[in-house]
C-alpha positions in Angstrom: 40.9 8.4 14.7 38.5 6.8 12.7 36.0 9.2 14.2 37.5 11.7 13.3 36.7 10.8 9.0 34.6 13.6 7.7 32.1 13.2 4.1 34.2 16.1 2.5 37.2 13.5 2.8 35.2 10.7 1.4 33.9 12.8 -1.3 37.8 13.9 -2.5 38.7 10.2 -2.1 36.2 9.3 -4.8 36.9 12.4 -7.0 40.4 11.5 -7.1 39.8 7.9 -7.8 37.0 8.8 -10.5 39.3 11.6 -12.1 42.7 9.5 -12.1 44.7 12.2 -10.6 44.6 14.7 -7.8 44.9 18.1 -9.9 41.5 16.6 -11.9 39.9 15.9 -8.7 40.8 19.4 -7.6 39.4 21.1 -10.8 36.1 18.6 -10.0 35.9 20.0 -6.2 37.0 23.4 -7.1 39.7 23.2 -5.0 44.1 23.2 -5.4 45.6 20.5 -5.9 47.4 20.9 -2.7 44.8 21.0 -0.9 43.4 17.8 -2.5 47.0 15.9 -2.1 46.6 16.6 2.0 43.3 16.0 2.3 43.8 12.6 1.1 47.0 12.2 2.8 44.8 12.6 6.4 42.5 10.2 5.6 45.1 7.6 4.8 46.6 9.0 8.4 43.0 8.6 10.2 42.6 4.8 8.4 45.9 3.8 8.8 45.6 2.6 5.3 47.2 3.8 2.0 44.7 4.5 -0.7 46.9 5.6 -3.6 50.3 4.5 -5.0 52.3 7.5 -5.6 55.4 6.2 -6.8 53.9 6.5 -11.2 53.1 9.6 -12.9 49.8 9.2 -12.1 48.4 8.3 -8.7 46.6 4.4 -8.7 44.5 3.2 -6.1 46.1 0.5 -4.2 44.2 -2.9 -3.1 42.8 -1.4 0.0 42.4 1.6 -1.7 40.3 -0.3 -4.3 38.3 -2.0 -1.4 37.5 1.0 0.3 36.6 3.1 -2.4 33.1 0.9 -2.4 32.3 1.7 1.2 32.9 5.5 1.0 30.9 5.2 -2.1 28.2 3.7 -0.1 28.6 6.3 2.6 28.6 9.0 0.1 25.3 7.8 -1.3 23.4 7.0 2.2 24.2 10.8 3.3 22.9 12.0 -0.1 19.9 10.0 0.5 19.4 11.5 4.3 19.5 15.2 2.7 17.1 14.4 0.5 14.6 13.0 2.8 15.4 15.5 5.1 14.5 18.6 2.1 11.5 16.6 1.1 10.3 16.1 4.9 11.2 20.4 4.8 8.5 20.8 2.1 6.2 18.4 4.3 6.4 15.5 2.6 5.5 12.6 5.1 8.7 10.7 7.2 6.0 7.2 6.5 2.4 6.4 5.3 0.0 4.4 6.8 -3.3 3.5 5.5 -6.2 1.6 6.2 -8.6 -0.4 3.0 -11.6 -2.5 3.2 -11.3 -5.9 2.3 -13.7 -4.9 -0.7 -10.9 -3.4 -2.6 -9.9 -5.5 -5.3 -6.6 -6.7 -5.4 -5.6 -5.4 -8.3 -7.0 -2.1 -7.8 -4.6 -2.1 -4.2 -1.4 -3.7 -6.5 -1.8 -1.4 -9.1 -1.5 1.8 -6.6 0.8 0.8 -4.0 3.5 -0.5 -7.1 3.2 3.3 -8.2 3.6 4.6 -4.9 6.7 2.7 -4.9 8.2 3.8 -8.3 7.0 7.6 -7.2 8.0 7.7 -3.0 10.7 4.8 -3.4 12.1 6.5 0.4 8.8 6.5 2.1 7.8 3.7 4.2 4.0 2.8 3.4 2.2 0.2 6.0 -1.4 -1.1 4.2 -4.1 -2.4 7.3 -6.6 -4.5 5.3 -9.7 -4.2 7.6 -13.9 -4.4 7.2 -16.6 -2.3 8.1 -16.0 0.2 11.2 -12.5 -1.1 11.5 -11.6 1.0 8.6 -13.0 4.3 9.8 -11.6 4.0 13.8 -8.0 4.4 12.8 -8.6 7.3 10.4 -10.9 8.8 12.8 -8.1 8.4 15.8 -4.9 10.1 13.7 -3.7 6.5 12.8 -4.1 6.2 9.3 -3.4 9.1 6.5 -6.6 8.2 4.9 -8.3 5.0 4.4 -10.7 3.4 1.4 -14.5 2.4 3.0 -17.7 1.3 1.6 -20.6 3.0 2.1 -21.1 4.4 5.9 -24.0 3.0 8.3 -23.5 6.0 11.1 -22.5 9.9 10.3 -19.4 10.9 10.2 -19.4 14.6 9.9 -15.8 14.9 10.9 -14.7 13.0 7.7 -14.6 14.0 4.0 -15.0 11.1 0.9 -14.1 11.2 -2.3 -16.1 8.1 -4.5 -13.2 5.6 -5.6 -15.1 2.9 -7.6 -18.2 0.5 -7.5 -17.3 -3.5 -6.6 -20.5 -5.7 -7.3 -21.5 -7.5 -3.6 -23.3 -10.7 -4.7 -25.0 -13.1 -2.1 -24.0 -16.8 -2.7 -24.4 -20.2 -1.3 -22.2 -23.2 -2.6 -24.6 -25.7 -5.0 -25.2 -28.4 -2.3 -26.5 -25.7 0.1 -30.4 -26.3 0.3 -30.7 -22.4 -1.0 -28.7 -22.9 -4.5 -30.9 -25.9 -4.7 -34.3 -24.3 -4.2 -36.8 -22.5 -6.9 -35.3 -18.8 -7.2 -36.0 -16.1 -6.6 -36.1 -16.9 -2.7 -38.6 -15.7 0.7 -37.2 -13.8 3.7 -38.5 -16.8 5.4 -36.4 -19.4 4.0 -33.3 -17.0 4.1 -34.1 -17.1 7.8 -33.9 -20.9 8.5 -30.6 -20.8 7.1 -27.1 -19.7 8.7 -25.9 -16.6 7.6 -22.3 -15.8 7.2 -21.6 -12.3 8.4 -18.6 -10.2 8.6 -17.8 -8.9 11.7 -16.8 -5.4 12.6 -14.5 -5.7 15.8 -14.0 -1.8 15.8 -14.7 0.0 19.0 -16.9 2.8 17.8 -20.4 3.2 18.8 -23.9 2.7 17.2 -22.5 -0.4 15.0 -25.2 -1.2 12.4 -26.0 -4.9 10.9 -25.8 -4.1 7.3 -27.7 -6.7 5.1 -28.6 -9.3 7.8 -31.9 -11.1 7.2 -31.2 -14.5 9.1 -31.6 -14.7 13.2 -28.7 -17.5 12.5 -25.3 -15.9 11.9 -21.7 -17.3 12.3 -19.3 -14.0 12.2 -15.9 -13.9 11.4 -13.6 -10.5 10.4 -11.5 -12.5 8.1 -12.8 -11.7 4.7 -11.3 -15.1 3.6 -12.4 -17.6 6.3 -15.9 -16.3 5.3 -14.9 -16.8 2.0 -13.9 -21.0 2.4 -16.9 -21.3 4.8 -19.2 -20.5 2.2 -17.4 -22.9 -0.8 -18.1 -25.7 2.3 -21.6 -25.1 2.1 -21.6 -24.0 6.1 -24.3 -20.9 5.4 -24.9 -18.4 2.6 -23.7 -14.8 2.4 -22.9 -11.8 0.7 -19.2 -11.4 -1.2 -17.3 -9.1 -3.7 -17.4 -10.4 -7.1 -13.9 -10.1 -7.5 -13.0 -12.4 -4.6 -15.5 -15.1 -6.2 -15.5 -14.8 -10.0 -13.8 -17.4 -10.6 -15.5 -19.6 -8.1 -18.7 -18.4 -9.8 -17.2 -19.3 -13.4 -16.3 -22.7 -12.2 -19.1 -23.6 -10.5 -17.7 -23.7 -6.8 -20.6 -20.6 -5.8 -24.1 -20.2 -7.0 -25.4 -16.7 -7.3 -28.8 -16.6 -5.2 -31.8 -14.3 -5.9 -34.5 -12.8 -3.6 -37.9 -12.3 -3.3 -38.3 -9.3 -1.1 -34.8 -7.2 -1.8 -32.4 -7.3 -4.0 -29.8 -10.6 -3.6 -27.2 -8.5 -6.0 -26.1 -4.1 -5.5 -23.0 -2.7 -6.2 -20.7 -1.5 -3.3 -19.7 2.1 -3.6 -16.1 2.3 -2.2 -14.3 5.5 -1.4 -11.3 7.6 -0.2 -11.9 9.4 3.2 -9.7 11.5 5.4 -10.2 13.4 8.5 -11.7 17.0 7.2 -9.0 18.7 9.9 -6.0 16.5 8.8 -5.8 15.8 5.2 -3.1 13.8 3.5 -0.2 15.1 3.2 1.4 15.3 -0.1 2.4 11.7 -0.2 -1.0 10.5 0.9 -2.6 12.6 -1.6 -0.6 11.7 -4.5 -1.5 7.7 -3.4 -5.4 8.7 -3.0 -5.0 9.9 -6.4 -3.6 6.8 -7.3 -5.9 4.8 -6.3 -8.4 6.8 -8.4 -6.5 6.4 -11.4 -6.1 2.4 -10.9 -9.7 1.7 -9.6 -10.4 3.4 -13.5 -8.1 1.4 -15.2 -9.3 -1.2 -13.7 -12.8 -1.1 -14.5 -12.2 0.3 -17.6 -10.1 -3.4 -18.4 -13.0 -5.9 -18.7 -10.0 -9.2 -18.4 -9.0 -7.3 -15.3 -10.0 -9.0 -11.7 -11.4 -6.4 -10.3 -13.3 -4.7 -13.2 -17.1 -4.2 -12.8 -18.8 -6.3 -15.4 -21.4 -5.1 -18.0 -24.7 -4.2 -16.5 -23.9 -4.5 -12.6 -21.9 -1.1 -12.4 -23.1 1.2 -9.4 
């Protein structure tokens, strides 16, 4: 029987309660009274459970009734919550989002977007892949990812469009007991070279990889953004790193900036937005692309922020 309970039943059982009496819940519904009184008398027959005390003037929801009333509520407001989804999904709004960043983007520039996305799509599942170099591009490339945020490409990519998202500062770093933080700046290729460089990995599958910024035949490699990160504070090699990520580490001391003789030791990343020209986001991708524009601006527009550019390094 319990099968058998339909939402239009639910739905008179919490006009009824709401209202205080059945001809109120009838003028509510736009139905008779009469037809209210026996719709709720079959769904006390299908539970096997009175939900009103009819003996006043006025119909009173009994115990059970009272305990119910919260689950057909709750019933009431998961179907409301399906039609929804199901008219915005109509108008081709995505069923879930995924999308890939580099592990360039600051923090606060990814916190900033994502918490709007929330307040805006609070229905839509969103999955973030934090990834570097080609690793962002394969999954938008292979119909993965709605769209991700890169830095600037080594190989063409003519099936992709960008749209520029922000500038991060890349600075190359040693800690201060590493023989390079310790020698006369600015520094030779040929000291670089006797020295382990740490290098961030790209552990994509695409083709034609390209090693970006590499000057020293010794290289560890890891794809963890952080390992590379604590590796360099141990004084285990030198390497290049967002400002945001070391700012602080810079501020206190923990990182020496290094300078170079024969290119420059500090540029400023150019990070953007790319999709796949044939499928662009859809409108819940878009509206988070946008987002992202709007917080990677008030971001850098924020000088206390941790991910704004400072003065004189913007790209």
């Amino acid at each position: 029987m319990l099968d058998a309970v339909t939402l239009d039943q639910l739905r008179t059982f919490i006009a009824a309660a709401d209202t205080g009496s059945f001809s109120a819940a009838g003028r509510q519904l736009g139905r008779a009274q009469s037809v209210v009184s026996q719709t709720l008398a079959n769904l006390e027959g299908q539970l096997n459970v009175r939900l009103f005390d009819r003996t006043h003037r006025r119909p009173t929801l009994t115990l059970a009734g009272r305990a119910l009333l919260v689950d057909a509520r709750l019933v009431a407001s998961d179907m409301d919550r399906l039609k929804a989804r199901a008219k915005e999904m109509e108008a081709g709004l995505e069923p879930a989002l995924n999308i890939v960043a580099h592990v360039f983007l600051p923090t606060e520039v990814l916190t900033r977007a994502v918490a709007a996305f929330h307040r805006q799509f609070p229905r839509t599942p969103l999955t973030i892949s934090v990834e570097g170099m080609g690793a962002v591009i394969e999954p938008v490339i292979e119909g993965r990812s709605s769209f991700g945020i890169r830095a600037p490409l080594l190989s063409p990519h003519p099936e992709l469009t960008s749209e520029h998202l922000m500038a991060v500062p890349y600075l190359m770093v040693a800690a201060p007991s590493h023989p390079l933080a310790q020698h006369p700046q600015p520094l030779p290729t040929r000291l670089l070279q006797e020295h382990v460089q740490l290098v961030l990995s790209d552990r994509s599958r695409l083709p034609n990889q390209v090693d970006a910024g590499v000057i020293s035949p010794l290289t560890w490699r890891t794809s963890d953004l952080g390992a590379k990160h604590a590796f360099l504070k141990a004084g285990l090699g030198w390497g290049g790193m967002p400002l945001p990520v070391i700012q602080a580490d810079l501020q206190a001391g923990r990182l020496v900036a290094l300078e170079f003789e024969e290119s420059r030791a500090n540029v400023s990343m150019s990070l953007a937005a790319f999709y796949r020209t044939d499928s662009p986001p859809g409108p819940a991708g878009r509206w988070l692309l946008d987002e992202f524009k709007r917080s990677a601006k008030a971001v850098d527009a924020d000088p206390a922020a941790p991910g704004a550019t400072p003065q004189g390094m913007g790209g």
